[in-house]
Residue, then its C-alpha position, 0 to 999 in steps of 0.5 A: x472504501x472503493x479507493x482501499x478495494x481498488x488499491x488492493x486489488x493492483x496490488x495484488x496485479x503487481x504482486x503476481x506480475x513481480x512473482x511471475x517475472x523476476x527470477x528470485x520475487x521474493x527480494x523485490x517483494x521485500x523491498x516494494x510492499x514497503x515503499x509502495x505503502x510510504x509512496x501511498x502516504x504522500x497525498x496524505x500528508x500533503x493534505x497536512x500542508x494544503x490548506x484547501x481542504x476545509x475540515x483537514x486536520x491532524x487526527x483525519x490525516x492520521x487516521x487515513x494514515x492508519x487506513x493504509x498501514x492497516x491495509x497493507x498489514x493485512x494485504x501482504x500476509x494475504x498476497x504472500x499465502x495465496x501468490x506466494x514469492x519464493x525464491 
């Protein structure tokens, strides 16, 4: 859970930075929030391909996989309401 609080509040650091720099933040919101998520996805499925990790399998990746996505689905509707991007 630290690690989801950590995340989330870096992302919400970039967010603002984004908003407050780019001159229209919207266009790049839309394209960073999901390439940031498939990017935080990577050690995930590298633990599918390590075999280093005793008791590693397929429904444990899948949920840390969901633990992301669920993050994210809730994050960005939260970054957009109280640090809105518009254009």
């Amino acid at each position: 859970m630290l690690w989801t609080v950590v995340g989330t509040v870096v992302g919400a650091l970039g967010w603002r930075l984004i908003t407050r720099r780019s001159a229209r933040p919207a266009r790049p919101s839309r394209r960073l929030a999901p390439t940031v998520v498939v990017v935080s996805l990577v050690p995930d499925l590298l633990l599918l391909a390590a075999d280093s990790m005793p008791g590693t399998s397929v429904p444990a990746v899948l949920s840390l996989v969901a633990v992301h996505v669920a993050t994210a689905a809730v994050a960005v509707p939260t970054y957009r309401r109280f640090l809105p991007a518009t254009d």
